[in-house]
C-alpha positions as CSV (number, residue, x, y, z in Angstrom):
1,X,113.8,237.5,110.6
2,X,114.3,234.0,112.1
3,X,117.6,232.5,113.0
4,X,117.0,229.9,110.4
5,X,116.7,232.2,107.5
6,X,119.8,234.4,109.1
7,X,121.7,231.1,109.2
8,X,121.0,230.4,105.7
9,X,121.8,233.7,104.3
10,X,124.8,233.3,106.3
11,X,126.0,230.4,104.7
12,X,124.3,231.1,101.0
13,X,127.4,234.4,101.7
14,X,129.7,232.2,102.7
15,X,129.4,229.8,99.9
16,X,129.5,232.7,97.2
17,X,132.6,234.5,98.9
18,X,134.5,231.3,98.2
19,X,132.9,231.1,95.0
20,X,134.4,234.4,94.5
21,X,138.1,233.5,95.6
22,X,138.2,229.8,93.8
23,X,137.4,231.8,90.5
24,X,139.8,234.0,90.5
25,X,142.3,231.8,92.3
26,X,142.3,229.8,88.8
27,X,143.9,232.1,86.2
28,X,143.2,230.0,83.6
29,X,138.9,229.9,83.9
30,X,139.0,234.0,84.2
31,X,141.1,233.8,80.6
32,X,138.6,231.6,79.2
33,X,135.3,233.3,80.1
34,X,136.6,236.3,79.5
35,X,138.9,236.4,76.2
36,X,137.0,234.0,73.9
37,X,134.2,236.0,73.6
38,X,136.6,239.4,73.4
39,X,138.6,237.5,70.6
40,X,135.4,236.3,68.8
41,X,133.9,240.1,69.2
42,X,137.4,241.4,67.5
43,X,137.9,238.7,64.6
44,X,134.1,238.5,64.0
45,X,134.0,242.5,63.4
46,X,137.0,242.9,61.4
47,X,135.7,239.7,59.3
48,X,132.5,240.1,58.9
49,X,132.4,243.9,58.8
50,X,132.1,244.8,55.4
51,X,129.7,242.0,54.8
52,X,127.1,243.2,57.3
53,X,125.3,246.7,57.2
54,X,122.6,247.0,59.9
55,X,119.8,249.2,60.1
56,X,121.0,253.1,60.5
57,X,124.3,252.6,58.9
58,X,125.6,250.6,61.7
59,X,128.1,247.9,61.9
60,X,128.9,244.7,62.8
61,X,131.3,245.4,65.4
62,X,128.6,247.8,67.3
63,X,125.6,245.2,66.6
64,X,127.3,242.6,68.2
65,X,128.7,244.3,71.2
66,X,125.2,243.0,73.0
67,X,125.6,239.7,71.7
68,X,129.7,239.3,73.3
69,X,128.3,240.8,76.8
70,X,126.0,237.9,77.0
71,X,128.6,235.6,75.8
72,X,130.9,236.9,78.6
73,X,127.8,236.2,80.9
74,X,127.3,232.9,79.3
75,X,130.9,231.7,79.6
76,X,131.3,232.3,83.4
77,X,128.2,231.1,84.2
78,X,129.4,228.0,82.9
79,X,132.9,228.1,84.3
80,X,131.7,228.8,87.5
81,X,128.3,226.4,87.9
82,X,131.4,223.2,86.9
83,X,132.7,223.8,90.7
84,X,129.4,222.1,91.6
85,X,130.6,218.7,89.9
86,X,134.0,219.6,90.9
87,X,132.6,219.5,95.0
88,X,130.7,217.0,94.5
89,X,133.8,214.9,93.4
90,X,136.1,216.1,96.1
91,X,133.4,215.5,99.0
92,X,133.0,219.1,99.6
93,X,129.3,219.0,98.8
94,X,128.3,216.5,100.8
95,X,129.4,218.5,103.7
96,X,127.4,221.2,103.1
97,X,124.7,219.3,102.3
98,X,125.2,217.7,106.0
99,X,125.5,221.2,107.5
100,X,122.7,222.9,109.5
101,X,121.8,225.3,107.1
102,X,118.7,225.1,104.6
103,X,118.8,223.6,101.7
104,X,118.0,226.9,99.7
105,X,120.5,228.7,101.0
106,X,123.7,226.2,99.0
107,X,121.7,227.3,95.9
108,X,121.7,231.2,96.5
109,X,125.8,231.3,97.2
110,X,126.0,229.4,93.9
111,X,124.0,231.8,92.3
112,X,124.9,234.3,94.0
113,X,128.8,233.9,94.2
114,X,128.4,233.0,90.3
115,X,126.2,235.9,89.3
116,X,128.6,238.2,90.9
117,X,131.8,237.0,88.9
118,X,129.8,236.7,85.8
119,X,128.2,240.5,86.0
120,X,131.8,241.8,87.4
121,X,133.4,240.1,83.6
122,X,130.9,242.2,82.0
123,X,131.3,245.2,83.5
124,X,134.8,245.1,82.6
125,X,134.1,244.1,78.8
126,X,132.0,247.4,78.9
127,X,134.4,249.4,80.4
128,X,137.2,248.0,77.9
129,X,134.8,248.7,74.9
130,X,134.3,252.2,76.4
131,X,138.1,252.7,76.3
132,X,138.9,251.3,73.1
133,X,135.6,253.5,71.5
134,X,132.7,251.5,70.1
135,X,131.3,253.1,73.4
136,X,130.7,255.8,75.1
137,X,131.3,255.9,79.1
138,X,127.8,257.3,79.2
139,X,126.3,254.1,78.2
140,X,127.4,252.9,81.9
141,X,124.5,253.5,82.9
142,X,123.1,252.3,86.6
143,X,120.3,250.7,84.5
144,X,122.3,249.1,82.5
145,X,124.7,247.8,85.4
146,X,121.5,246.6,87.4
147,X,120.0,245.0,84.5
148,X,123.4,242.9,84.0
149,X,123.4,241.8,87.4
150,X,119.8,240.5,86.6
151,X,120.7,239.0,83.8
152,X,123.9,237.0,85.6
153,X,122.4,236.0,87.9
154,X,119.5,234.5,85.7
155,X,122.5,232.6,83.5
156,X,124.2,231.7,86.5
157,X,120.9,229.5,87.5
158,X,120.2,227.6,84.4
159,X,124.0,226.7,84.4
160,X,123.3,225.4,88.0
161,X,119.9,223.7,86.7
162,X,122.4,221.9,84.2
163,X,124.9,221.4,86.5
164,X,123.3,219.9,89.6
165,X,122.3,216.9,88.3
166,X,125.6,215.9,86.8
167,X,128.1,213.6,88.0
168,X,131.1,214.7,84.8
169,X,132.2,217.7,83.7
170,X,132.2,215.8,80.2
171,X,128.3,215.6,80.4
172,X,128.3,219.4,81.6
173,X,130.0,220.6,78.3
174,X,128.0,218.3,76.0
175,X,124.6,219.8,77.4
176,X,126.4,223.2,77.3
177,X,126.8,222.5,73.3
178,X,123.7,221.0,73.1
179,X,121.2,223.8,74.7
180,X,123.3,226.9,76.4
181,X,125.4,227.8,73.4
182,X,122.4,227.6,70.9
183,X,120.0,229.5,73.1
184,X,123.1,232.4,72.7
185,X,122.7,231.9,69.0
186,X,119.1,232.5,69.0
187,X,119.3,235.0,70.7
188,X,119.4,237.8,67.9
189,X,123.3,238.3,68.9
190,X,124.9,237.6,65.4
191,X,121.5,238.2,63.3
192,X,118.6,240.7,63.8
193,X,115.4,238.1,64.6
194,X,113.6,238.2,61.2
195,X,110.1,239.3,61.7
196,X,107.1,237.0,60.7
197,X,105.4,238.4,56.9
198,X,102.5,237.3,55.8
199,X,104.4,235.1,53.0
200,X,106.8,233.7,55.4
201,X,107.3,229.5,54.8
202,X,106.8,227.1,57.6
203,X,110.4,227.1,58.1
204,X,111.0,230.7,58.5
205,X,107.6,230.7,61.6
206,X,109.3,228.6,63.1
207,X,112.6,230.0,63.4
208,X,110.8,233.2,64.5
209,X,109.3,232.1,67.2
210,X,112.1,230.0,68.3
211,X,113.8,233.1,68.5
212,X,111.1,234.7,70.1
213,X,110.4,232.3,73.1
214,X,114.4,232.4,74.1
215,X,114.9,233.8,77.3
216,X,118.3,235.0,75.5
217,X,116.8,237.0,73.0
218,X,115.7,238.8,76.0
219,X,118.5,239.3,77.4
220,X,120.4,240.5,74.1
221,X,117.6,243.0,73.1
222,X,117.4,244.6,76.6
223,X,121.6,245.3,76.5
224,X,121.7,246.4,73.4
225,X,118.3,248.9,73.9
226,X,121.0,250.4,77.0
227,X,124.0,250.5,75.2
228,X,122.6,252.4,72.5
229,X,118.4,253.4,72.6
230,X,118.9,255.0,69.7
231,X,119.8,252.0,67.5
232,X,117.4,251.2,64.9
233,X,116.1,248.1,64.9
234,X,115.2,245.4,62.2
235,X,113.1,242.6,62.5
236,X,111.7,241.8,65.5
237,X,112.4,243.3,68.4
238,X,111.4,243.4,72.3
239,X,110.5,246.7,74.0
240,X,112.6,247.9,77.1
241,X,109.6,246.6,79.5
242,X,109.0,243.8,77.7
243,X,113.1,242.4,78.4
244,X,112.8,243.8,81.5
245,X,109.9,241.5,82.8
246,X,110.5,238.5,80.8
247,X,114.4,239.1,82.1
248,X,113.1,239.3,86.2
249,X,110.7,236.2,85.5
250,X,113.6,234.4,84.0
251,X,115.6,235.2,87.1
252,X,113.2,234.2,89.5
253,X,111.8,231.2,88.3
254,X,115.1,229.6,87.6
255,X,116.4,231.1,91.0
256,X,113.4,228.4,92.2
257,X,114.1,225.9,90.2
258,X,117.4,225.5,91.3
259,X,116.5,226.0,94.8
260,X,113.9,223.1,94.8
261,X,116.6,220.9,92.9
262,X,118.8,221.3,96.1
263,X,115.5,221.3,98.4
264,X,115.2,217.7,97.1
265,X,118.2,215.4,96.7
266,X,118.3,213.1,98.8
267,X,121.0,213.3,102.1
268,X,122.5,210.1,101.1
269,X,123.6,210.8,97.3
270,X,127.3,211.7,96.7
């Protein structure tokens, strides 16, 4: 390994370790990423409960257990891709733009550092749900846990896509409401994907596949296929490989993405 790449992996550590401490350091984002989407899980189950009966007699509450872990992920990638506006503002980014370190390397310790808070939130959701008894402590599974680091760390790159370019926290929401939170919503969380039948209308194609192309969906169907592989399905549905593949593809190409972004801004731009 070159000094170069051991200096970047140096810094792209450094940068997520402080990623790590800022988060937590700030009470207030770990509430938010974390409780909404527990509060939405509990008021959304006990309201919607007896209004929705899935396929094998199951309920709300256990259908959308997938659909709050990716929330959770969703959420903290957000909370934690703003500290790229927020350094940017305070001059902190230009340092480390300035530093001898590749440009790649400030992209993996955001993702990195980011990924890590967001997959550790989940893990604890899990854990909580396990205790409380829509699941089992079995359904901890290492494949499970790996494929949730996947998946965070994915989420944790297109909030830095999103992020990067922006000079506001303002604008970062607005896109947020604009793109993240519907891509969660289309993700087969709330609702079972609707397979296509031959008489389906125009309309009802088109939702389908929009639902279908998601990298969310993805991400949904391969947690709740871990949780629970015995849960019928209905609809459409990916197969465990399938979300597995489309999940590392996701992962990587974003993971590029992101690092070319940083690759190419120009030294002089604050």
């Amino acid at each position: 390994m070159s000094g170069q790449m051991v200096a970047g992996w140096r810094g792209a550590v450094a940068l997520a370790v402080r990623e790590w401490i800022r988060f937590f350091r700030q009470p207030s984002r770990v509430i938010g990423a974390l409780g909404q989407p527990v509060l939405l899980w509990l008021l959304l189950g006990v309201g919607l409960g007896r209004s929705f009966q899935g396929a094998g007699g199951i309920g709300f509450s256990e259908y959308y257990l997938a659909g709050t872990i990716a929330l959770i992920l969703l959420f903290t990638a957000i909370f934690t891709t703003i500290s790229i506006i927020e350094d940017r503002k305070a001059g902190f980014l230009q340092g480390v733009l300035a530093a001898p370190v590749p440009r790649w390397a400030i992209a993996a310790g955001k993702i990195l550092g980011g990924g890590a808070i967001a997959w550790v939130q989940a893990l604890l959701f899990v854990l909580l749900a396990a205790v409380l008894g829509p699941l089992e402590i079995g359904s901890l599974s290492l494949s499970l846990i790996a494929f949730l680091a996947l998946a965070a760390i994915a989420i944790t790159a297109l909030g830095m896509l999103f992020a990067w370019p922006m000079d506001s926290t303002q604008g970062f929401h607005a896109i947020m409401n604009l793109v993240l939170l519907p891509m969660w919503l289309l993700s087969g969380a709330l609702f079972p994907i609707p397979g296509l039948n031959p008489d389906a209308t125009w309309g009802e194609t088109l939702f389908h596949w929009a639902m279908r192309v998601n990298p969310m969906s993805y991400v949904v169907a391969g947690i709740r296929q871990h949780l629970d592989p015995a849960m019928e399905a209905t609809g459409w549905i990916p197969g465990p490989m399938v979300c597995w593949m489309a999940l590392a593809g996701f992962a990587l190409g974003l993971s590029a993405l992101a690092a070319g972004m940083v690759s190419k801004q120009p030294k002089g731009r604050r």
